[in-house]
N, CA, C and O atoms as a GROMACS GRO file, in nm:
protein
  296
    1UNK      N    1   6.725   5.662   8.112
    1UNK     CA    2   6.730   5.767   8.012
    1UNK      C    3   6.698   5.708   7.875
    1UNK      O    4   6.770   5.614   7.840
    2UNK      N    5   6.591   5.753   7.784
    2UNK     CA    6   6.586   5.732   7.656
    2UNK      C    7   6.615   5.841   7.565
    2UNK      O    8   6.615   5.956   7.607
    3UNK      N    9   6.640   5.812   7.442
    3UNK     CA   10   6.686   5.863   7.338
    3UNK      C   11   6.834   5.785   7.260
    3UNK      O   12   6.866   5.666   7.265
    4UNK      N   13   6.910   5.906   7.187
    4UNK     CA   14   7.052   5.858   7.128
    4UNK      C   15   7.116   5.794   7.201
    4UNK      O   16   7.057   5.809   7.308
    5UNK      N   17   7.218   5.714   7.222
    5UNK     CA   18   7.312   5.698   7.294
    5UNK      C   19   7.463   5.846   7.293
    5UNK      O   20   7.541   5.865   7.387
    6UNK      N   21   7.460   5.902   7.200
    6UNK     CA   22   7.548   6.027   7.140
    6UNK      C   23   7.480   6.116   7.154
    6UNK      O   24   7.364   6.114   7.115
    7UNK      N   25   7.537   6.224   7.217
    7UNK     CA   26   7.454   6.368   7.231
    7UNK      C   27   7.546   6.485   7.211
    7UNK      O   28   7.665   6.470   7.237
    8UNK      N   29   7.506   6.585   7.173
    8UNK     CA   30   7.628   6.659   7.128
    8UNK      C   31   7.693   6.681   7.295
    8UNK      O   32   7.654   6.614   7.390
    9UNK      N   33   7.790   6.782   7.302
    9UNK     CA   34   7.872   6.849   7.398
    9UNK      C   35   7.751   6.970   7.450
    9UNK      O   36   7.753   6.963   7.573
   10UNK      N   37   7.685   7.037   7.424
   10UNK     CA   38   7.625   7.120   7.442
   10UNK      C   39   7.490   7.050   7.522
   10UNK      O   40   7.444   7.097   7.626
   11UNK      N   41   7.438   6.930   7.454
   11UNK     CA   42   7.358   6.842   7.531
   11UNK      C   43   7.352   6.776   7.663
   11UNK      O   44   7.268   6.743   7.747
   12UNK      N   45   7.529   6.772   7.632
   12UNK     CA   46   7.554   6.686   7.745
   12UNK      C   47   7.595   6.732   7.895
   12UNK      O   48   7.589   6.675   8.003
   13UNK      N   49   7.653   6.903   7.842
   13UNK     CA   50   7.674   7.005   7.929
   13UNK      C   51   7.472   7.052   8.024
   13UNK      O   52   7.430   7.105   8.126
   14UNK      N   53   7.431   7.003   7.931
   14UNK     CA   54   7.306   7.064   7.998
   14UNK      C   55   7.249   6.984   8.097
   14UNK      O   56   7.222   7.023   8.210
   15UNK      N   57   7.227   6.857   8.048
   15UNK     CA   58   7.186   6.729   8.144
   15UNK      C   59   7.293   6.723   8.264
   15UNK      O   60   7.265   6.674   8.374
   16UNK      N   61   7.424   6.779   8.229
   16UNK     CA   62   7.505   6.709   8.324
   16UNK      C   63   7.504   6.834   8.455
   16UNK      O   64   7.540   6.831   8.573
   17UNK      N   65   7.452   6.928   8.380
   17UNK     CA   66   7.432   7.069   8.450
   17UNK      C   67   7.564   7.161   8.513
   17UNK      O   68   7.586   7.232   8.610
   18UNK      N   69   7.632   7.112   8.396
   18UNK     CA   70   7.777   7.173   8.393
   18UNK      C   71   7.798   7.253   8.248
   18UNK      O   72   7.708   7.249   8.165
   19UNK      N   73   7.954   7.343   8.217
   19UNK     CA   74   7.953   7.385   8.152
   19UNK      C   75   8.069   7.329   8.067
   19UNK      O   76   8.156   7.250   8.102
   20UNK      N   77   8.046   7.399   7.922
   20UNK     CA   78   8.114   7.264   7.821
   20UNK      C   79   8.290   7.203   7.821
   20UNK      O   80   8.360   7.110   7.781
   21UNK      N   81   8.299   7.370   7.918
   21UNK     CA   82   8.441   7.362   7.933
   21UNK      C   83   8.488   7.301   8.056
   21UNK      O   84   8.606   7.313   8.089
   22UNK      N   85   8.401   7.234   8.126
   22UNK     CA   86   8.393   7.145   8.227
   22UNK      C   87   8.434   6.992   8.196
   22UNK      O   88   8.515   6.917   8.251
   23UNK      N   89   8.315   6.968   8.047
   23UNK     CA   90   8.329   6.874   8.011
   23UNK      C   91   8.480   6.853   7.958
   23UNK      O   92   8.547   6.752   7.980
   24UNK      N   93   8.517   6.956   7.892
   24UNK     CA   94   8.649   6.975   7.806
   24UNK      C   95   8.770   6.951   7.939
   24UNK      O   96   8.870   6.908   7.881
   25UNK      N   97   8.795   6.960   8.065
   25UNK     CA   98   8.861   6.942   8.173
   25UNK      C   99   8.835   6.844   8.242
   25UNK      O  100   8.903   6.818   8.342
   26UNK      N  101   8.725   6.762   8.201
   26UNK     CA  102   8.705   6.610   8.229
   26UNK      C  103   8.757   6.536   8.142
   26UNK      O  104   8.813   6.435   8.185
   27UNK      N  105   8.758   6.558   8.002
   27UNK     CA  106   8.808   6.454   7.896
   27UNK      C  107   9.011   6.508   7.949
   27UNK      O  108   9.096   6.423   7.978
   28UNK      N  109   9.038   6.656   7.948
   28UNK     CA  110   9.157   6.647   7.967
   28UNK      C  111   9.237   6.550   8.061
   28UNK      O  112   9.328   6.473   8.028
   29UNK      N  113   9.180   6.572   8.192
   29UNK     CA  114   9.226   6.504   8.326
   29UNK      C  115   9.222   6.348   8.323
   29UNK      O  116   9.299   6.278   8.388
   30UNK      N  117   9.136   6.305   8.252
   30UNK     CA  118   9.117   6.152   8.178
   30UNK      C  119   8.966   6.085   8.283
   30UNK      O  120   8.935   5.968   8.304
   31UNK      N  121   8.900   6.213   8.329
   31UNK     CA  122   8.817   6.133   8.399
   31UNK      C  123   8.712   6.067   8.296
   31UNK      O  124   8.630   5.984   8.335
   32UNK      N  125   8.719   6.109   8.162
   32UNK     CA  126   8.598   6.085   8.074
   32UNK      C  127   8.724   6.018   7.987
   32UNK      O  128   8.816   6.083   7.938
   33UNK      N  129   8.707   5.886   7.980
   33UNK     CA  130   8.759   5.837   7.852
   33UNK      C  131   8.703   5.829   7.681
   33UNK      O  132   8.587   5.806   7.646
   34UNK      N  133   8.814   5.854   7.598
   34UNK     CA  134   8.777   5.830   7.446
   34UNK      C  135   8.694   5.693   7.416
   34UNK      O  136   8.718   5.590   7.478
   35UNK      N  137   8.629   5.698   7.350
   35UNK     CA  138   8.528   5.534   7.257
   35UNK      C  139   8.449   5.521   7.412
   35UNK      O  140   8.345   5.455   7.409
   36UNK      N  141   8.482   5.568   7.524
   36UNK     CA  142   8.408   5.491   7.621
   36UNK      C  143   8.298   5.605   7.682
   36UNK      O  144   8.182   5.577   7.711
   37UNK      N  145   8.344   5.706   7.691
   37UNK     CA  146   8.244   5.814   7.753
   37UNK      C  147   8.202   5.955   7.623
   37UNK      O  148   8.113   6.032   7.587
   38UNK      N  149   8.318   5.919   7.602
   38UNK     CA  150   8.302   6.061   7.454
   38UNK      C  151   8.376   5.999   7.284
   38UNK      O  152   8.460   5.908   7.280
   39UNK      N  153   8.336   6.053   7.190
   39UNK     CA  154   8.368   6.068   7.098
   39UNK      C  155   8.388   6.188   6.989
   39UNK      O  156   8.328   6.295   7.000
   40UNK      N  157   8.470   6.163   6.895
   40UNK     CA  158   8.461   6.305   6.793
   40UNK      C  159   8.379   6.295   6.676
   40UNK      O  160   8.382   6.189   6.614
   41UNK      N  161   8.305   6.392   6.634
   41UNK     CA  162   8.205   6.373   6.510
   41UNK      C  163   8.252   6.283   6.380
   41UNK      O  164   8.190   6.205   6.307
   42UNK      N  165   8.388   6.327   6.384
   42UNK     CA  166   8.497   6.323   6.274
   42UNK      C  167   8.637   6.287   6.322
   42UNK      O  168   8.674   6.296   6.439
   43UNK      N  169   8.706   6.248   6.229
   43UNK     CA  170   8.835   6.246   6.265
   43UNK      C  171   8.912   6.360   6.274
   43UNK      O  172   9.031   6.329   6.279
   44UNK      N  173   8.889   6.508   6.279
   44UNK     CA  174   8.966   6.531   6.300
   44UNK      C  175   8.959   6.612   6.407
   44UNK      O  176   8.844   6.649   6.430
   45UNK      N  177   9.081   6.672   6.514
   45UNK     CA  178   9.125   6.705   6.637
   45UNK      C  179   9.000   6.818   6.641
   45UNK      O  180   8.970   6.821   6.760
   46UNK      N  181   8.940   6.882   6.592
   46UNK     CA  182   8.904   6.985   6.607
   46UNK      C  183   8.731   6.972   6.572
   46UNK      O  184   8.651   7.065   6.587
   47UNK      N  185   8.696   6.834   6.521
   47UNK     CA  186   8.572   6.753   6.533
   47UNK      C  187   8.498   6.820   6.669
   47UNK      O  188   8.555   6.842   6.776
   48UNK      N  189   8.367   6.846   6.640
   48UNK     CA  190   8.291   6.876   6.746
   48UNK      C  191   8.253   6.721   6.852
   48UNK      O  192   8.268   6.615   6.792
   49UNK      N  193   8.225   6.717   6.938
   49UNK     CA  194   8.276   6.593   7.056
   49UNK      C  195   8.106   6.567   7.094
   49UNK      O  196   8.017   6.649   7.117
   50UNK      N  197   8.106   6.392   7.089
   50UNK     CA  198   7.948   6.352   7.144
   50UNK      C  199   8.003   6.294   7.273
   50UNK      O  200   8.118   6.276   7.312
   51UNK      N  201   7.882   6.272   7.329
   51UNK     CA  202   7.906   6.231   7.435
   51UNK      C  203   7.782   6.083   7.461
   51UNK      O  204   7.677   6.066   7.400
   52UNK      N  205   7.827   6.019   7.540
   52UNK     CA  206   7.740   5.899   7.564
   52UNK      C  207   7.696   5.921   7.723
   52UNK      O  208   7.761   5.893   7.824
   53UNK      N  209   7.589   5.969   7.713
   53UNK     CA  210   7.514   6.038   7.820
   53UNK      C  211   7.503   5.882   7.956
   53UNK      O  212   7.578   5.906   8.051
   54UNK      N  213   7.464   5.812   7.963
   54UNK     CA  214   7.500   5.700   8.024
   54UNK      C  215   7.636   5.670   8.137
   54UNK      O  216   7.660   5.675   8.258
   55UNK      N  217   7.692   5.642   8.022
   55UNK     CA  218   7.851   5.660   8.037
   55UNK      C  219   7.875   5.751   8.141
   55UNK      O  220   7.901   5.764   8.261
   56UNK      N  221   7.849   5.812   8.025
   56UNK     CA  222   7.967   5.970   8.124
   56UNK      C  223   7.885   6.016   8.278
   56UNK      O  224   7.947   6.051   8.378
   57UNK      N  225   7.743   6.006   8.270
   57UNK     CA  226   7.670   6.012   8.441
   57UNK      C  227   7.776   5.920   8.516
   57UNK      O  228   7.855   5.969   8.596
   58UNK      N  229   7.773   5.754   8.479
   58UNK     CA  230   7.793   5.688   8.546
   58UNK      C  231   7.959   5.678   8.580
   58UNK      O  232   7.996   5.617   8.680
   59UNK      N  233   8.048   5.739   8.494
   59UNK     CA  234   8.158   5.822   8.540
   59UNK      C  235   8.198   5.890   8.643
   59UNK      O  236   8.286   5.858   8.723
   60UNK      N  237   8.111   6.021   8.640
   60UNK     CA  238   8.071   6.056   8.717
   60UNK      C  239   8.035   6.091   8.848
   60UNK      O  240   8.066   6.184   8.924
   61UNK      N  241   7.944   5.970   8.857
   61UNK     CA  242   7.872   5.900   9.008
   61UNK      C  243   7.988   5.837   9.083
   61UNK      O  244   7.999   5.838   9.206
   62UNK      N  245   8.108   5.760   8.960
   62UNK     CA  246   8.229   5.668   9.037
   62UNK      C  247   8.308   5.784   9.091
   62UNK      O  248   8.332   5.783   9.211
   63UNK      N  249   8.358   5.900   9.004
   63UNK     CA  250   8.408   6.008   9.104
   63UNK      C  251   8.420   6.068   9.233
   63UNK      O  252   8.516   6.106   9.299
   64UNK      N  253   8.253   6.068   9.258
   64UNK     CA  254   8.212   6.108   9.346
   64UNK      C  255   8.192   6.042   9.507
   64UNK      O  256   8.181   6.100   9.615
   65UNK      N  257   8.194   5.904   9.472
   65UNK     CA  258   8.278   5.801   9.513
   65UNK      C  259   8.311   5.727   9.590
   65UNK      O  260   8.283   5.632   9.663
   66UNK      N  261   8.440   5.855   9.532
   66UNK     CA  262   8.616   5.800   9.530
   66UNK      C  263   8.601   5.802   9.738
   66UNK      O  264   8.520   5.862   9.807
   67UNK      N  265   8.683   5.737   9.767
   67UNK     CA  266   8.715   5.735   9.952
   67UNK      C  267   8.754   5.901   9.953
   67UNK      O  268   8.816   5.943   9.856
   68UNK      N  269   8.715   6.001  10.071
   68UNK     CA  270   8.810   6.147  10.072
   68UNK      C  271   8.937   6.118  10.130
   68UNK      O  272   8.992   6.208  10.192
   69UNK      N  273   8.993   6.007  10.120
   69UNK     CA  274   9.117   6.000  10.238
   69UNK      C  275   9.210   5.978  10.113
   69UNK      O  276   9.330   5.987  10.139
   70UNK      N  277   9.165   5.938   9.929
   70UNK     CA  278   9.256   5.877   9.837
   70UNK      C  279   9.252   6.031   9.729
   70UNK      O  280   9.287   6.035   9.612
   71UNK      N  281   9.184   6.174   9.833
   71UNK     CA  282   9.186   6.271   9.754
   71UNK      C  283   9.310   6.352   9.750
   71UNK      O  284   9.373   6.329   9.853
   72UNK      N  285   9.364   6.426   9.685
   72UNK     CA  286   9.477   6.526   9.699
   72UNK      C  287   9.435   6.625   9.834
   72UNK      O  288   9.319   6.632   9.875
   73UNK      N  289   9.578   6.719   9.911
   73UNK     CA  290   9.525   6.811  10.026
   73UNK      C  291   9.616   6.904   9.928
   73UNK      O  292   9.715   6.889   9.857
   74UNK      N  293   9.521   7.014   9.965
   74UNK     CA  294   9.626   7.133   9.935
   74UNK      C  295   9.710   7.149  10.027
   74UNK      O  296   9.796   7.236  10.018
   0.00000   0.00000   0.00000
């Protein structure tokens, strides 16, 4: 991939071919870590959020993964 390493949330929702509030339930759950997969424009809480397109694929890809035997059962 070339370009930024930072892409907005809206960017990153598109490449990732998900939606932003997807992304927003990945950073919650901790699958996307802070300084490492995402960042905020600004300091403050309500800063619009970049993302490091790299990163966060290769996040991702480790998710997907995971063994199905180390998954939750309903």
């Amino acid at each position: 991939m070339q370009g930024p390493k930072w892409t907005s949330q809206r960017q990153a929702a598109d490449f990732l071919g998900v939606s932003e509030r997807t992304l927003m339930r990945w950073r919650q759950s901790g699958v996307l870590q802070p300084g490492e997969h995402y960042r905020r424009k600004f300091t403050s809480p309500r800063s619009g959020v970049l993302y490091d397109l790299p990163a966060t694929e290769a996040a991702l890809l480790a998710q997907c993964q995971r063994d199905h035997r180390s998954l939750e059962r309903a």
